[in-house]
Phi, psi and omega in degrees: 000315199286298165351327188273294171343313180270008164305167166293140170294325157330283162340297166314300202297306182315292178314322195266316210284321204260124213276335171297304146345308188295305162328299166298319195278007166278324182295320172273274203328329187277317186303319223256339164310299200251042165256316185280300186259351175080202173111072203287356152294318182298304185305343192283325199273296177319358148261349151296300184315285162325358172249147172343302180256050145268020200262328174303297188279010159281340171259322167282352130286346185289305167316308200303325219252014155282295161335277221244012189047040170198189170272153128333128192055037163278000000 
């Protein structure tokens, strides 16, 4: 997580934008989150995510993360 965090918002955007990229890097952001703070919100979205059509919800962080520079529920 903190890894992502200290990209350039570019850098964010680029990782989110290419849609398989987008994907692995939702999958270790997410895992490596709620390996860390725990949370069974984390846990519901780190199994959305984890599935094919978490590539959807990797562009719909990419909006969030234009918006407010961060993921959703983080």
């Amino acid at each position: 997580m903190t890894w992502f965090n200290r990209q350039s918002r570019l850098v964010q955007i680029l990782l989110l934008l290419i849609p398989v990229v987008n994907w692995i890097t939702e999958i270790v952001v997410r895992w490596s989150t709620w390996l860390k703070k725990g949370g069974i919100l984390r846990l519901i979205i780190c199994i959305i995510v984890t599935i094919p059509s978490g590539i959807i919800v990797g562009w719909l962080d990419m909006i969030w993360c234009l918006l407010f520079k961060k993921l959703c529920f983080q």
